[in-house]
C-alpha positions in Angstrom: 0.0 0.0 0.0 2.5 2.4 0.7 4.4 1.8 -2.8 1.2 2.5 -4.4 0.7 6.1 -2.2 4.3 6.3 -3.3 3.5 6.6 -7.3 0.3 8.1 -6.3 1.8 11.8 -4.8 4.7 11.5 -8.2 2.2 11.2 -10.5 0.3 14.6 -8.2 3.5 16.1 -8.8 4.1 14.7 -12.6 0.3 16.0 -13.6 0.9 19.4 -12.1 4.3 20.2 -14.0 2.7 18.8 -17.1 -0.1 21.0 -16.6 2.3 24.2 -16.3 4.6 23.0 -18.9 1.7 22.8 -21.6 -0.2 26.2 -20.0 3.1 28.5 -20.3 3.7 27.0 -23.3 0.5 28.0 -24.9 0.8 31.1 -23.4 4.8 31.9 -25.0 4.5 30.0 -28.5 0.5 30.4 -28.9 -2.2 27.5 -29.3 -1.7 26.9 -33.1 0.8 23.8 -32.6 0.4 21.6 -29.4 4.1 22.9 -28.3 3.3 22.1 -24.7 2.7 18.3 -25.9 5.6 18.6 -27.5 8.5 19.9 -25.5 6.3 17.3 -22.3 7.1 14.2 -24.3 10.9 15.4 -25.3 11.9 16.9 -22.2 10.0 13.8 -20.6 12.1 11.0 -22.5 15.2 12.8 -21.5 14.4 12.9 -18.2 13.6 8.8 -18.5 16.6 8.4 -20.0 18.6 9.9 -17.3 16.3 8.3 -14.6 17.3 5.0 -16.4 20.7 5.0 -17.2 21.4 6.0 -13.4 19.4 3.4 -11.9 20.9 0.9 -14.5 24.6 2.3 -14.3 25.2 3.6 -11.0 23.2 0.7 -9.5 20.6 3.6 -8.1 23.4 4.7 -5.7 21.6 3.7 -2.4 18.3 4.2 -4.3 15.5 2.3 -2.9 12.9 0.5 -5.6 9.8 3.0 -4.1 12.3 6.0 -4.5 13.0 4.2 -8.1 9.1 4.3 -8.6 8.0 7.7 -7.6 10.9 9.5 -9.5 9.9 6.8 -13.0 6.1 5.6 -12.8 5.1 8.5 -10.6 7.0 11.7 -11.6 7.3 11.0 -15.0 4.5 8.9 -15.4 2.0 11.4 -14.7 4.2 14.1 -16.4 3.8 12.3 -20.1 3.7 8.4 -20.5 5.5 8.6 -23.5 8.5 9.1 -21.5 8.1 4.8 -20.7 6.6 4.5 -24.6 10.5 5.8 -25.8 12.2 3.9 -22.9 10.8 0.7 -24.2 11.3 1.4 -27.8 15.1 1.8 -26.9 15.0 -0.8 -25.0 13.7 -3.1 -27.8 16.1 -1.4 -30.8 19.1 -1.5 -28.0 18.7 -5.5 -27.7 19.0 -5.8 -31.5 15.0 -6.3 -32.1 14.5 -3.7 -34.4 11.8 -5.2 -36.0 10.2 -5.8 -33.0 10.5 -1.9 -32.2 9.3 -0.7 -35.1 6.2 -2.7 -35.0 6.0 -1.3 -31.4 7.1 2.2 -32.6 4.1 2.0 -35.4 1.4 -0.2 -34.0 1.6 2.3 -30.9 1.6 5.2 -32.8 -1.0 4.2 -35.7 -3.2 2.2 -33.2 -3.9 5.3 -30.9 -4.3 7.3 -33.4 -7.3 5.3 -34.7 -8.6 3.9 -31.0 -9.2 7.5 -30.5 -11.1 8.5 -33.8 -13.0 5.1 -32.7 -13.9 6.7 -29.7 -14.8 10.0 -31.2 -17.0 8.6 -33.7 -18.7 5.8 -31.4 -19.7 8.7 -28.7 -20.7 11.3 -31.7 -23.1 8.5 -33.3 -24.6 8.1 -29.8 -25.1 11.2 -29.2 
């Protein structure tokens, strides 16, 4: 239970800054392009990777596995879930599956894309 409160107040935290990142972006750059979207899921993966390669190559330096989780499912998780989307698309192309990533990479991309026009049409025929 106390893992899960753990992941709970990161992803409080993560929401928040992605709610300011994409507000003062709209506010800067304008509401034309979704920059906010944008510089979330860049400065996001960064962040991952970071988050990652220190956990994987410093051995989390005295890191405990709910520290691990608040800073990666919680903080970043709520701040953009593509964050874990580009970590496991590394992940995949790092191991040598690059055929494996890319249908990852695609179907992820192209699926979602279509799952949500689903979902817009199914709710505007019921409506």
């Amino acid at each position: 239970m106390r893992t899960l409160l753990i992941i709970f107040l990161g992803a409080g935290l993560g929401g928040v800054l992605r709610h300011s990142v994409n507000i003062g972006c709209q506010r800067w750059l304008g509401a034309q392009l979704p920059w906010g979207v944008f510089l979330i899921n860049v400065t996001g993966s960064f962040a991952m990777g970071l988050a990652a390669g220190y956990f994987a190559f410093k051995a989390g330096a005295g890191w405990t596995q709910q520290m691990r989780l608040f800073v990666t499912t919680g903080v970043l998780g709520g701040y953009t879930t593509f964050s874990a989307f580009s970590l496991d698309a590394v992940t995949l192309i790092e191991r040598g599956e690059t055929l494996g990533a890319a249908a990852y990479i695609g179907g992820s991309v192209g699926l979602s894309i279509m799952a949500l026009f689903l979902g817009l049409y199914l709710l505007r025929a019921l409506t």
